[in-house]
N, C-alpha and C positions, 0 to 999 in steps of 0.2 A: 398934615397932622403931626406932631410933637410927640415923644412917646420917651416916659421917663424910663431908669435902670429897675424900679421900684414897680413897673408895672409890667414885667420882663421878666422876673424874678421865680415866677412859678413853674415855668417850662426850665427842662433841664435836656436843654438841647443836644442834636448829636455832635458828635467829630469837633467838639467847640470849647474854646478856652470859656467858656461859663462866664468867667468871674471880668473874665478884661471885654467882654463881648459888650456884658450888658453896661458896661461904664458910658461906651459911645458905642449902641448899637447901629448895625447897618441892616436896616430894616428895606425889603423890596415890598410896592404895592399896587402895585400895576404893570402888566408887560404888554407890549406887542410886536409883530414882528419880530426886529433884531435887538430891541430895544428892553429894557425894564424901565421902571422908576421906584427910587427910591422917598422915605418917608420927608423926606425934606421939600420935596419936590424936583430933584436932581433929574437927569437923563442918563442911562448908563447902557453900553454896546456892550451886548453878551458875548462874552469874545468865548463861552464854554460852554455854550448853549443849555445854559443849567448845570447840572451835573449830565453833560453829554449826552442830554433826553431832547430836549427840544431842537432837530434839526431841522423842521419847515416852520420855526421861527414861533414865538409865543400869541394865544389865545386864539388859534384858529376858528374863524367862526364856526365852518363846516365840524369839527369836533365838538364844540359847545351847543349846537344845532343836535347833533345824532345822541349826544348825552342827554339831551333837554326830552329827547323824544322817547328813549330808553327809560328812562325816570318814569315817565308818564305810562308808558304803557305793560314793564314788569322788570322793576328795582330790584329783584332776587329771587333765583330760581336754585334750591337746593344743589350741589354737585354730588349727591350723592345717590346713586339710583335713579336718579333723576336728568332731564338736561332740558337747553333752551336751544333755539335754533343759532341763535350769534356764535355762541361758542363752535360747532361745528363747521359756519361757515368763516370764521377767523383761519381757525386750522386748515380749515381749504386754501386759504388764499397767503397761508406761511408757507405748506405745503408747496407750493409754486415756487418759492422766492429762493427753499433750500435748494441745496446742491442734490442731486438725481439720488434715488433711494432712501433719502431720510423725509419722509411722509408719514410717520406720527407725532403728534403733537398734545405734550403734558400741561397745561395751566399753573403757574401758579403767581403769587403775587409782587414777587421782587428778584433779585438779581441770588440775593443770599439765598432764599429758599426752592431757588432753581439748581445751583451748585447742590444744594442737599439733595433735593431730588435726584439728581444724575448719580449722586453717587450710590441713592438708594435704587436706583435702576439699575447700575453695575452691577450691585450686590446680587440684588433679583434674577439677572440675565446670567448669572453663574452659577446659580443657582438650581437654576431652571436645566440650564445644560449637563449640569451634575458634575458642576469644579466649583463648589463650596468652598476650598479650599483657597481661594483667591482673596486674599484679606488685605491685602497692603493697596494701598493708593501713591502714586509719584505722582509729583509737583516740582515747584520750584523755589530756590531763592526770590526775595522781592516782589515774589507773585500778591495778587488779591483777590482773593476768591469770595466774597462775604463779610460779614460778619458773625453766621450762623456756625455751631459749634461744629459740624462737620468742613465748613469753608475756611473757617479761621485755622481748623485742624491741617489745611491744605496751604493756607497762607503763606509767606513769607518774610513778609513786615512787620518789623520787629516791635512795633513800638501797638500795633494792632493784636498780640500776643503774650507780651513781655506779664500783663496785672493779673491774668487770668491764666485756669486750670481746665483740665477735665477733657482734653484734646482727645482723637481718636489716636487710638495705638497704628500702627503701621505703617508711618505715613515716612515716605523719602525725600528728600528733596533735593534736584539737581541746580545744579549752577546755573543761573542767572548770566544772561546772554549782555552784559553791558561790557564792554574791553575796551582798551585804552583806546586801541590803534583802531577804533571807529569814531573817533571824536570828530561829531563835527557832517559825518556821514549822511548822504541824500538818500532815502528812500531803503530799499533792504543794508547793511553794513555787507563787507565783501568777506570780514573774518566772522569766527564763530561758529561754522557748521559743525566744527569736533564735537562743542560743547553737548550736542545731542546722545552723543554717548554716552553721557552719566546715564544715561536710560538704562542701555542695554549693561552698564557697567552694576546696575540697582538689579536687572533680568538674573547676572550672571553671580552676584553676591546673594538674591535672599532667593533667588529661583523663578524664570521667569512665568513659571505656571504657577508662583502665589501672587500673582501684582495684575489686578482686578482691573485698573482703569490709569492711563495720564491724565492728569487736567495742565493744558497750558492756554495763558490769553495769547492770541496769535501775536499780537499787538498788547504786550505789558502798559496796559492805561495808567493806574490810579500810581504806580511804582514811579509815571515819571516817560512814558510811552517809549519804549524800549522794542523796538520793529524787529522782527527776525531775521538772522542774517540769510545770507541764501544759501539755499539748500538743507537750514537745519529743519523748517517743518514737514518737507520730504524725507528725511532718516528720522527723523521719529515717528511718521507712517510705517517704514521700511521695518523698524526695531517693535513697535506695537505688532506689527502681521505677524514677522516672526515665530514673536512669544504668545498670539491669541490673547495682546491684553488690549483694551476697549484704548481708542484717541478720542478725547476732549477736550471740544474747543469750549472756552468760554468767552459769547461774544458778548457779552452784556454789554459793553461799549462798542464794539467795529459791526454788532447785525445793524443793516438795514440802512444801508450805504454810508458810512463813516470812511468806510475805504472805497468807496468809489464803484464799489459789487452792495449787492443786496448781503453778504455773509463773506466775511475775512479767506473765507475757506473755498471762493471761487477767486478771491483777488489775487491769490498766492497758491492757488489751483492743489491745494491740498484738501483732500477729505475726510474729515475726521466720522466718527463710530457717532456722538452727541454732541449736538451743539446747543446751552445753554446763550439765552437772549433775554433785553429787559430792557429797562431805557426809552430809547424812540421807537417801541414796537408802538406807545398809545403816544408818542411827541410829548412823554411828562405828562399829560393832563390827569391821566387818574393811573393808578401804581398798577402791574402788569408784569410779568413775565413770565417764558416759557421755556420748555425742554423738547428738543425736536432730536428722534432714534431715530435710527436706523428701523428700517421695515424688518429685518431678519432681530433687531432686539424686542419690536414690540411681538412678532409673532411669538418668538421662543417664550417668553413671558408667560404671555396670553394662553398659549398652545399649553403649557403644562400643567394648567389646571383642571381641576375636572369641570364636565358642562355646569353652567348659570351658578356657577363661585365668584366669588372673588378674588382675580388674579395678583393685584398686590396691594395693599394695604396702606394705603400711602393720599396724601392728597390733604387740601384745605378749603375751610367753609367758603372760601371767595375764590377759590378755583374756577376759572370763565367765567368770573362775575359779569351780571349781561351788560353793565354799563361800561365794564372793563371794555367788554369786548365790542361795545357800540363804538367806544375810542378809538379803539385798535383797527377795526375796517374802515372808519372814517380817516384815520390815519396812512394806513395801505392806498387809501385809492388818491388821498393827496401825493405821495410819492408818486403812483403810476402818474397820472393826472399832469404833473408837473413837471415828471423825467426826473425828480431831485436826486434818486443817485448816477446817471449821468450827468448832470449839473454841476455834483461835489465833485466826481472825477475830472468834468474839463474848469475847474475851479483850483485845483490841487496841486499843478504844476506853480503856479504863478503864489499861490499860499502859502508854499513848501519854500521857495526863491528869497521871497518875503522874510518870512521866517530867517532863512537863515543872513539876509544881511542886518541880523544883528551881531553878528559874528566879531565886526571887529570893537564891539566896546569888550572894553578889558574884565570887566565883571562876571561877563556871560561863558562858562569852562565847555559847555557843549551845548550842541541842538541838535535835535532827533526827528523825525518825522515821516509819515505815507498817510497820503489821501486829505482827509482836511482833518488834520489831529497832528501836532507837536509839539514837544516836549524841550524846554531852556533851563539849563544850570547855572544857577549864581552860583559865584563863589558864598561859602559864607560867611557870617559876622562873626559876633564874639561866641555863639553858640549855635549849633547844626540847626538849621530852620525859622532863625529870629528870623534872615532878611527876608527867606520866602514871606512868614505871617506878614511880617509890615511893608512890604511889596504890594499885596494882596487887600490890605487897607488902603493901603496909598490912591492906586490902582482903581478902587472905587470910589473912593471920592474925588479922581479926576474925572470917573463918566467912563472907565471900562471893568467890566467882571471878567477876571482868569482864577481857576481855580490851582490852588499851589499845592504841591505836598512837599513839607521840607522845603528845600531850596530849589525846588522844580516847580517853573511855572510850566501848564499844559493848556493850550489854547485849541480849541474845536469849537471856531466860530457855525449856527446853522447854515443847513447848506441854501438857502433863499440871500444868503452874503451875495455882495455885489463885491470889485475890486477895488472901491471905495473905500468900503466895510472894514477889508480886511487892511489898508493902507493907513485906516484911522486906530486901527487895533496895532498896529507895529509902531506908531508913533509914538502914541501914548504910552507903550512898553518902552521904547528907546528914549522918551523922555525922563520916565522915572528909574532908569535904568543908569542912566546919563549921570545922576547925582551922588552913586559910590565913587 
């Protein structure tokens, strides 16, 4: 099917050049497996598994099956005062996946309005303890935390910032862990654990009993996957206890084996206070995510209100929506089911290898990588980010999807990849790579 710029025209797409999109759109209309297809009729290997959601591969039937049967038997159930049984037993079976004592679990529908949530759960849990007084949030350079005005307020990327106002006041943000002298680096970099310091240096400048929560992605995704070097997410444990201020992972990209563990935060054996998830919690099929505390933040919460109140105020009308959550178990038991994140991990050495023998064409300034996610730097053209864009068109109309930002392509093939998969995914990179 044919699909003119004129019939295109009304959607005001996200993260997207609008105007040059719809001239020659790249329209997907079909996926399966590892595969999409495009409106042409094209075949294309998802070398990004979406936007890093679909890791057991596109249109499982077993998820289209539990959705089909959801639908039919109760499409929506209030989240307010109200519940259904999916949602309880979802949170059971996250509950298992997290690392030891973080066993509650918050609903809500995307990656952005879970980063809000957490931070409105910080607010809450200091609340509750009687240190109100905790107002400041740390983050970091290059981070991406959402879109939503408390996430963008945490953000780092500039260009995600630069049009818009009305940020939350308080907010710090430390250096960005990328340095020279890891160019190039396998799995954690060996420099950079100082950098962790800006924390305790943010503790000792604004005080560290006003600075309510850190949020870092263990694993900097959408910036360009920027892995932590070793030892810095054990001194930011170290500097959070300290100062009694809440650790924040955000895994919306690395939960649920990305890295080779169910959660970033047992592959790098650090534990964070919250950990925010989204993504392949439902494998993309229907929009999903969550906020998983610590058991001592949901009781203090909970505990300080008075009996059959309302302990916080907070939440949205698709909060455990039931078909969300028919995705999301049917999703869970395809992992068990299949081992995918033992799969991705014994998948990740030889991905990771891959990966980096593109190293010697002269175009490529670095490559970054752990587990089955990383990260290649073009040099760039006549302006920051042209070659990423027309990379990324190129790229698909040979028959592979990588998703860019700027001049960083990021490739997290699904983990159902064979080493085929991944062999046809590095060619077709070093082919269109080949022609700067």
């Amino acid at each position: 099917m044919q699909y003119t710029a004129n019939s295109l025209e009304k959607q005001w797409m996200p993260f997207t050049a609008n105007r040059d999109f719809k001239k020659d759109p790249r329209l997907v209309v079909r996926g399966e497996g590892i595969y999409y297809w495009d409106h042409k009729g094209g075949k294309i290997l998802d070398g990004s598994s979406g936007l890093f959601c679909a890791a057991a591969g596109h249109c499982r039937p077993e998820i289209a099956e539990a959705v089909h049967k959801q639908l039919q038997e109760n499409d929506f159930a209030p989240p307010f005062q109200m519940g259904h049984p999916g949602a309880f037993e979802l949170a059971e079976k996250i509950a298992r996946l997290t690392p030891d004592g973080i066993d509650h679990v918050f609903f809500t529908n995307s990656g952005s309005e879970a980063i809000d949530t957490a931070l409105k759960i910080a607010m809450a849990y200091h609340r509750a303890r009687g240190e109100g007084q905790r107002t400041r949030f740390v983050s970091r350079e290059r981070a991406y935390h959402g879109v939503n005005i408390g996430g963008m307020s945490l953000s780092g990327m500039v260009k995600n910032r630069e049009a818009f106002s009305g940020f939350m006041p308080g907010i710090v943000h430390m250096r960005h862990t990328w340095l020279e002298e890891n160019r190039f680096a396998k799995g954690q970099p060996e420099h950079g654990a100082h950098l962790a310091e800006d924390l305790q240096r943010a503790a000792e400048t604004y005080g560290g009993s006003t600075i309510a929560a850190c949020f870092v992605e263990p694993i900097a995704g959408s910036t360009g996957v920027l892995v932590p070097p070793v030892g810095y997410l054990e001194r930011l444990r170290e500097i959070c206890d300290a100062h009694g201020i809440l650790l924040v992972f955000d895994e919306v990209i690395c939960s649920f084996g990305r890295t080779g563990k169910a959660f970033a935060a047992q592959a790098f054996g650090v534990v964070p206070d919250i950990i925010t998830m989204a993504k392949a919690l439902t494998n993309g099929a229907v929009p999903m995510a969550a906020v998983a505390v610590q058991d001592e933040i949901y009781e203090t919460v909970v505990g300080a209100s008075p009996e059959n109140a309302i302990e916080m105020f907070h939440g949205y009308t698709y909060s455990g929506h039931p078909v969300a959550c028919a995705a999301g178990l049917a999703t869970l038991d395809i992992y068990e089911k299949e081992n995918l994140f033992e799969r991705a991990a014994e998948l990740s050495p030889y991905f990771l290898d891959q990966m980096h023998s593109l190293r010697d064409l002269g175009v490529v300034t670095d490559i970054r990588g752990y587990g089955l996610i990383a990260g290649f730097d073009v040099a760039a053209g006549d302006a920051p980010g042209q070659r990423g864009t027309q990379l990324q068109k190129d790229l698909f109309w040979s028959g592979l999807h990588v998703k860019f930002t700027g001049d960083t392509g990021i490739v997290a093939p699904p983990f159902i990849a064979e080493k085929e998969h991944i062999d046809q995914i590095i060619g077709l990179i070093r082919e269109k790579l080949a022609e700067f």
